[in-house]
Steps between C-alpha positions, in 0.01 A plus 500: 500500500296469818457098439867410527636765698616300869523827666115535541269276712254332366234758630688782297556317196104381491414896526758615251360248281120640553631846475674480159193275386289811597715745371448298155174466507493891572718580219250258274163683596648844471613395130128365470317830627774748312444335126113355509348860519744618253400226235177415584205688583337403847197626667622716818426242779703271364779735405483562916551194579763424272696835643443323872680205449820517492441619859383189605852343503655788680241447773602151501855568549434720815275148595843347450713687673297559781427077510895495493521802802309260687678160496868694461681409870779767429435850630750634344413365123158604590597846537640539196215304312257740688752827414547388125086473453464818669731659266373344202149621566570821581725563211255359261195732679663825488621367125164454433342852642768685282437341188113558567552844567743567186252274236 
């Protein structure tokens, strides 16, 4: 989608491409740290670090879009970029704080 689309300039389809590779490899380690502890038993550190990683790629797609931020000419696109991340973190944080509060 992001490869062939002529719309985008090379700078946007390069950090589309990053951030679905990210989002994949997100999706992969969350899989990974949901189903290890519930079929195998693990001694606690590891079981830590295997609940860290899948936010490893989310920190790497804030890298990416702030990378992007920073070579992006267009004000305007960077607004949004910069409004859309905003809002995606937020929602996801206050997500996050109800769930922990209700579980």
């Amino acid at each position: 989608m992001f490869a062939r689309n002529e719309h985008l300039s090379p700078l946007q389809r390069r950090s589309g491409l990053l951030l679905a590779g990210a989002l994949l490899l997100t999706m992969l380690l969350f899989f990974i740290a949901h189903d290890i502890p519930a079929h195998f038993t693990i001694s606690r550190p590891l079981l830590h670090l295997l609940q860290i990683l899948p936010a490893i790629p989310v920190a790497t797609m804030v890298y990416i879009v702030g990378q992007y931020l920073a070579r992006e000419t267009d004000e305007f696109i960077r607004m949004i970029v910069t409004r859309s991340l905003l809002w995606g973190l937020g929602v996801t944080m206050v997500a996050n704080i109800v769930l922990s509060v209700l579980f």
